[in-house]
C-alpha positions in Angstrom: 32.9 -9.0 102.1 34.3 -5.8 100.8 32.6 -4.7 97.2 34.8 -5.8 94.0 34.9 -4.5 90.2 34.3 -7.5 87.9 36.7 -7.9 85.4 35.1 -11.1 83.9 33.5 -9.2 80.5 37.3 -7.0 80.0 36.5 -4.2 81.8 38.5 -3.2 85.1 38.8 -0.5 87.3 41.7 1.2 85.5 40.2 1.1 82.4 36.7 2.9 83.9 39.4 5.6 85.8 40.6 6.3 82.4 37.8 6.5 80.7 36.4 8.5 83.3 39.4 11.1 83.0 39.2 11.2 79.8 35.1 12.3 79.7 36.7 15.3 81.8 39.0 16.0 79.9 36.5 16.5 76.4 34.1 18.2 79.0 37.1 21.4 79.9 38.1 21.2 76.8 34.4 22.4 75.3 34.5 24.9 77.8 38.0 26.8 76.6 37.3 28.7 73.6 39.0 27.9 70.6 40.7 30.4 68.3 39.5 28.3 65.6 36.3 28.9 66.3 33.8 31.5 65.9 33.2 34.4 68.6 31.0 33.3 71.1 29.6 34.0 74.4 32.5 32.8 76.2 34.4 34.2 73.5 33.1 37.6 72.8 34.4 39.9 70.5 32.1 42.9 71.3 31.2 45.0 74.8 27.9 44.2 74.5 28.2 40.7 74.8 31.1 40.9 77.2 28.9 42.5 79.2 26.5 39.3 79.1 29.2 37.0 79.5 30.0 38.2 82.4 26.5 38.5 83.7 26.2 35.0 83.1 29.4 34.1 85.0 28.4 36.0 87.9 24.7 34.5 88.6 26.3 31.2 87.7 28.8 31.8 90.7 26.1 33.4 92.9 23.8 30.3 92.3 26.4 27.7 93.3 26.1 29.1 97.1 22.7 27.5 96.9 23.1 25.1 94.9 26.8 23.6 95.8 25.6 23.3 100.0 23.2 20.8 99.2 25.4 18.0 97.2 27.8 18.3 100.0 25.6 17.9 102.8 23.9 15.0 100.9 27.0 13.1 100.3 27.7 13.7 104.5 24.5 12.2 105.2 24.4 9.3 103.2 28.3 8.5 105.1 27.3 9.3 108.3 24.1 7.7 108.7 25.2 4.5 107.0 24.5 0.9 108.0 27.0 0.2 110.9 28.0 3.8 111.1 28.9 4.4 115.0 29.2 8.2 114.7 25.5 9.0 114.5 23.2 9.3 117.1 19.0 8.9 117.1 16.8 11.6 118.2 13.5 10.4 117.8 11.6 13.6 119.7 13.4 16.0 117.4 11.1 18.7 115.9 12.9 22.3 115.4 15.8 24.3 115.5 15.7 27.9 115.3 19.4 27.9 114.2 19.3 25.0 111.7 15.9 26.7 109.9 17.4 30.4 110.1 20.7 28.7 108.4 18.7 27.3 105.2 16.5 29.9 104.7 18.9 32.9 105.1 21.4 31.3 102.4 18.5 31.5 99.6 16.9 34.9 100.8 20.4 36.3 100.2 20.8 34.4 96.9 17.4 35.6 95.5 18.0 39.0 96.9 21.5 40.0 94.8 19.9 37.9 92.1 17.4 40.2 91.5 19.5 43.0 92.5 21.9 42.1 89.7 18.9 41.2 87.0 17.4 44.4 87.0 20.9 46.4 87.1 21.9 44.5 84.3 18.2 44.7 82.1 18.4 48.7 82.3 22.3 48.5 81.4 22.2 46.2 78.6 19.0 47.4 76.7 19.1 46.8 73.0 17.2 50.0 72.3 20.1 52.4 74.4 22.8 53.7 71.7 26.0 53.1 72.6 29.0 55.8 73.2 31.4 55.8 70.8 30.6 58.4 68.2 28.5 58.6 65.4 26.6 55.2 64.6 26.7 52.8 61.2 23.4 52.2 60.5 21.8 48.8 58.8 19.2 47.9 58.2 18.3 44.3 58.6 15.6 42.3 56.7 15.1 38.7 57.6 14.2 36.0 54.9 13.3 32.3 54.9 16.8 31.2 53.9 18.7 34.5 53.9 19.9 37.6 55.4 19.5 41.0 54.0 21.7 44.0 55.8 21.3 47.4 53.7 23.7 49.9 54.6 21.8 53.3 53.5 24.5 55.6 54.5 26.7 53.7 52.6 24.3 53.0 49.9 25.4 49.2 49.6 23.1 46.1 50.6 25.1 42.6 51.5 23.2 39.6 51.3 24.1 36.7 53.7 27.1 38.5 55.2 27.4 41.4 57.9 30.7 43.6 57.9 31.3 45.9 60.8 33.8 48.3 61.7 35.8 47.8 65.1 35.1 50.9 67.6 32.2 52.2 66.2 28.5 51.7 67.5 26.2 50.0 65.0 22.9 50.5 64.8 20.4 48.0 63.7 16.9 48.3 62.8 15.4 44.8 62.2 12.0 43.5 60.8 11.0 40.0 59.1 9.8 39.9 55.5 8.1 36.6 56.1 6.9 34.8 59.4 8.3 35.7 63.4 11.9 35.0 63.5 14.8 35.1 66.2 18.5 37.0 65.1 21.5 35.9 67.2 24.4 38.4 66.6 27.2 35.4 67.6 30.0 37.4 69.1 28.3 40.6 69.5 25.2 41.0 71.1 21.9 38.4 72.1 19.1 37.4 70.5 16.1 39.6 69.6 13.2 39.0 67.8 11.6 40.3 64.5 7.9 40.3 62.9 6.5 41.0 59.8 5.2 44.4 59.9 7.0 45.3 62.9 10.4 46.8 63.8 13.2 45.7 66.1 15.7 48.3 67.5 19.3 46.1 68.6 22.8 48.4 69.2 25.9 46.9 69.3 29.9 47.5 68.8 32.7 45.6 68.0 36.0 46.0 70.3 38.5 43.7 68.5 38.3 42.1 64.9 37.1 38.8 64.5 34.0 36.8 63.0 30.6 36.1 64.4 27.8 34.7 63.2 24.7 36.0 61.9 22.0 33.1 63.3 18.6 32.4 62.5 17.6 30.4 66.0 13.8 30.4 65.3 12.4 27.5 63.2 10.9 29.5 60.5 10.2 26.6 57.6 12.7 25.9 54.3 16.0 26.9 54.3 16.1 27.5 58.0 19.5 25.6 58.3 21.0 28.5 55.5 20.7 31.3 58.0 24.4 31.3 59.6 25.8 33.3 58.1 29.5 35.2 58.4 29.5 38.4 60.7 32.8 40.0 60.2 34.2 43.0 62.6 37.5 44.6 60.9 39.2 47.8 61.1 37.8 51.1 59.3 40.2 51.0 56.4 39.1 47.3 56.1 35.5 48.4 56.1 35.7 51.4 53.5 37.4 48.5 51.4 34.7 46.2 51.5 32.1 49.2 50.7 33.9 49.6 47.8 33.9 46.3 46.6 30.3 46.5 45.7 29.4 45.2 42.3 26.7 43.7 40.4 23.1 45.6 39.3 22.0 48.0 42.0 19.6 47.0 44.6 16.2 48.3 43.9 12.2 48.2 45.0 11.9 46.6 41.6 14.6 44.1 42.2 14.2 43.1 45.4 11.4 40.7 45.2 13.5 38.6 42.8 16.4 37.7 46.4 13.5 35.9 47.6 12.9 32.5 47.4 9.5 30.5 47.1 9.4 27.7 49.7 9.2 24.9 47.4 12.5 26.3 45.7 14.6 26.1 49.0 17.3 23.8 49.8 18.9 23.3 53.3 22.5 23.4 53.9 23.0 25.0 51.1 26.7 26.7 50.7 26.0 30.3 51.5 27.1 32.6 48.6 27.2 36.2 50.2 27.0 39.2 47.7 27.6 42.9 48.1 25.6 45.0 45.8 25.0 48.9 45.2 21.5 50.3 46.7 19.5 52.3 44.7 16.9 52.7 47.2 17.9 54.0 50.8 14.1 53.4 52.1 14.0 49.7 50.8 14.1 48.7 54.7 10.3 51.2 55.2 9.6 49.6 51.9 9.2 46.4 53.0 7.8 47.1 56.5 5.1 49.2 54.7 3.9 45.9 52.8 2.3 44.8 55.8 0.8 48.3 56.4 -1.6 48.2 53.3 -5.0 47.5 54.9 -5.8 44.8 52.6 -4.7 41.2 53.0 -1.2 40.5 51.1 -2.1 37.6 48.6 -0.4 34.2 48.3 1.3 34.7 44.8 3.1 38.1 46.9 3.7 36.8 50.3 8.0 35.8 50.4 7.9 32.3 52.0 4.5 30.8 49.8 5.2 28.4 48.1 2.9 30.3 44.9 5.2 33.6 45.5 5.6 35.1 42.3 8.3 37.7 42.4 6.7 39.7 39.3 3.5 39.9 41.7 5.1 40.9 44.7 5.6 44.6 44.3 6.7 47.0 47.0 4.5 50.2 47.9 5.5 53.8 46.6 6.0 56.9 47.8 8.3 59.4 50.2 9.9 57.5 53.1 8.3 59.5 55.9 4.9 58.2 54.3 5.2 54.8 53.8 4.2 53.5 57.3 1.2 55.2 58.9 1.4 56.9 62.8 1.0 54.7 65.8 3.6 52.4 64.4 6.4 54.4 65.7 9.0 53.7 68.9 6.5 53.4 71.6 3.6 52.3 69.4 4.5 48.7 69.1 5.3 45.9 71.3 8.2 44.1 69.1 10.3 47.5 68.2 10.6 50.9 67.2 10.2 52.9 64.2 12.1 55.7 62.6 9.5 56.9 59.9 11.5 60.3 59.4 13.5 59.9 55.9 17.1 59.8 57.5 19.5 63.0 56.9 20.8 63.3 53.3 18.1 61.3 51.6 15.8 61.8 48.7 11.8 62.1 49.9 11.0 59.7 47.1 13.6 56.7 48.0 15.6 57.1 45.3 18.1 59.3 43.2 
């Protein structure tokens, strides 16, 4: 009796063939980028992440030698020993095969051996911590919040909040640290994912070849307002750039000021709409500013910790003095684990952090 679809509940074998084509058709569909969406990693906007894209492309290829051998073999198997099959034959003294072993190990052992070939090649080549080529660097300075973004320009002397402008061509240079508990930054469109402590500095360089928006992603759980930290990365061309500079407005950004951007954990919202800002800076060493808080030898209270839910911006002031002595020794590039850090006041800046 040959095997039938039943049809007596409405459903028949064209209808499951077209609801079977159309489940592949979504499924290619999520795999073409759209140039209404967002850069991505199969959409990259950058070299750096180009450069992963294609790393993951090739290991993905590489893997299928492995992996694809085994489905076909199974599905061969299953036909040609079948009940009533005629083609096979029984061989119940059969132990090894020199050729047979050598064949399914040798496939693997290759695999494995470009695999790790290709890892390392790529680890050294697409280190966050190696500037790029490409001229002089713009430098910013990222701080991570519960619910927001900081990135401080100090060449510039600008500071945007939830939004990251970059100029097409040019390396950028980031230097990253958290101002409350561990957290993960996803450069969309540009780069990976690195992490950033409290305390603690993060080094991640990256360019932009083509203009376009990213996001700026939060992809650790870090508490309240974690669902707020997507925000706009924009690459655009240099005259673009200098234009945004320029639209900075508002009260400058200061040691004084600062503590008020934060917001006390009770006094967070999720999904709230993102209002981005772009502000002057005051203080070019706000970024050692607020590593340095965790460098105090004393415990930071709850009423000045950002992310307490008693934070008290009044209480939460930021320590003093020249940028090259805010953070003490041992803390530097290959002092710490998480990052780097540059406690030299940059070129052009005041020793006391402001003007």
């Amino acid at each position: 009796m040959g095997l039938r679809v039943r049809t007596s509940h409405g459903f028949d074998k064209p209808m499951a063939l077209a609801i079977l084509a159309v489940l592949s058709a979504l499924s290619l569909a999520l795999l073409v980028p759209s140039p209404a969406l967002a850069a991505s990693l199969l959409d990259p906007i950058g070299p750096v992440l180009e450069a992963q894209s294609w790393h993951l492309i090739r290991v993905t290829l590489i893997g299928l030698f492995v992996v694809v051998p085994p489905l076909l073999l199974t599905a061969f198997v299953i036909w040609r020993y079948r009940l009533g099959g005629r083609s096979s034959s029984y061989w119940p003294t059969w132990e090894f095969n020199g050729f047979y072993e050598t064949a399914i190990w040798t496939g693997p052992v290759i695999v494995v051996g470009f695999l790790g070939v290709w890892l390392v090649s790529s680890t050294l080549d697409l280190d966050p911590y190696a500037p790029l080529p490409g001229g002089d660097p713009l430098r910013i300075d990222l701080i991570g919040l519960d619910d927001k973004w900081l990135a401080i320009y100090p060449d510039e002397r600008v500071a945007a909040l939830d939004e990251i402008a970059i100029p097409v061509d040019r390396p950028v240079s980031f230097r990253i640290t958290s101002d409350t508990v561990m957290q993960s930054f996803l450069a969309e469109g540009f780069a990976g994912q690195i992490y950033l402590m409290p305390g603690m500095v993060t080094e991640l360089n990256l360019a932009a070849s083509e203009p376009g928006e990213g996001r700026a992603i939060q992809t650790q759980y870090n508490g309240a307002g974690f669902a707020n930290q997507r925000v706009p990365m924009q690459a655009m061309t240099e005259g673009d750039f200098d234009a945004w500079v320029t639209g900075a407005s508002g009260d400058p950004l200061t040691a004084r000021t600062y503590p008020r951007l934060i917001s006390s954990a009770v006094g967070v919202r999720e999904f709230e709409v993102v209002k981005a800002a772009l502000m002057p800076l005051d203080d070019p060493c706000l970024f050692d500013r607020v590593v340095a808080r965790y460098h105090q030898n004393k415990p930071i209270s709850i009423t000045e910790q950002p992310g307490s839910a008693l934070y008290e911006p009044d209480a939460a002031s930021l320590p003093d003095g020249a940028c090259d002595a805010l953070v003490p020794e041992g803390s530097g590039p290959h002092g710490t684990a998480m990052g780097g850090m540059n406690h030299g006041a940059h070129a052009g800046e005041p020793k006391n952090g402001s003007e």
